[in-house]
Legacy VTK file of the C-alpha trace (Angstrom):
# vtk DataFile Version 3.0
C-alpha trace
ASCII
DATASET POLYDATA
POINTS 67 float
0.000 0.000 0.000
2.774 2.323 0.750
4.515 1.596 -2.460
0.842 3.072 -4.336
0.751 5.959 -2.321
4.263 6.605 -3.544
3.599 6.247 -6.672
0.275 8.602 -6.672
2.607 11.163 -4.853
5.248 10.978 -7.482
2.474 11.145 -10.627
1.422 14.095 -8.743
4.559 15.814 -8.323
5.475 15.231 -11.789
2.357 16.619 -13.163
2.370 19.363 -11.312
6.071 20.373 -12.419
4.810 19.627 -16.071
1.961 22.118 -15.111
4.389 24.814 -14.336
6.522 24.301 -17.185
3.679 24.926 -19.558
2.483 28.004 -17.720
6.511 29.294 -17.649
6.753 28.478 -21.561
3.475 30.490 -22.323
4.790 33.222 -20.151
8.160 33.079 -21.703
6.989 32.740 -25.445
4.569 35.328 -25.006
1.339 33.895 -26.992
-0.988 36.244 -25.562
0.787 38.989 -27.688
-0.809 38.536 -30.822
-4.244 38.345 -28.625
-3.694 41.701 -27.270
-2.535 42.863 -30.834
-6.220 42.468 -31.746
-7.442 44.211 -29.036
-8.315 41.415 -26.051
-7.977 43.661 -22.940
-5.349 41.177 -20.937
-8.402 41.050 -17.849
-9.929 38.447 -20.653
-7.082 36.616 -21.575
-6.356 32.775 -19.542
-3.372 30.472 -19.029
-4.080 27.221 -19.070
-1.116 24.551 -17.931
-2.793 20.959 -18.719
-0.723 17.703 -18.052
-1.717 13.924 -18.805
-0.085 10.600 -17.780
-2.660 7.588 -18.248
-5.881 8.791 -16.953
-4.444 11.739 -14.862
-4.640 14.756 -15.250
-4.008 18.089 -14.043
-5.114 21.431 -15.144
-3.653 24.798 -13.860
-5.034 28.329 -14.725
-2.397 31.121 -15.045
-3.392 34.475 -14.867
-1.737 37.802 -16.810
0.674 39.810 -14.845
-1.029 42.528 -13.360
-4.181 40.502 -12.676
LINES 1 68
67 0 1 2 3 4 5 6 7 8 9 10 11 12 13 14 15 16 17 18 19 20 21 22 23 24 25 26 27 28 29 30 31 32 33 34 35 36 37 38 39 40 41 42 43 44 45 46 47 48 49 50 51 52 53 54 55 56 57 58 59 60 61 62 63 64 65 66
């Protein structure tokens, strides 16, 4: 039992890094640029960090700076 609750905890953690990464890459690449370009007031613009393994998953909202 202690080895599954390991192995939950480590899905987890490793999601939850993947989650970040995505969030730090959208940041970093700047894709809400061309948004704002059009005239999207950055209040209405979302982040969304999404990672899978099997049938896990884990979905993070990021927000714009300033928010």
């Amino acid at each position: 039992m202690a080895c599954l609750m390991l192995n939950k905890f480590l899905m987890v953690c490793i999601l939850k890094e993947t989650v970040v990464n995505a969030l730090s890459q959208i940041e970093r690449m700047q894709y809400e640029t061309e948004l704002t370009a059009k005239g999207f007031a950055p209040g209405q613009i979302r982040r969304y960090g999404f990672a899978f393994k099997g049938k896990e998953c884990l979905i993070r909202i990021g927000y714009m700076s300033g928010e």
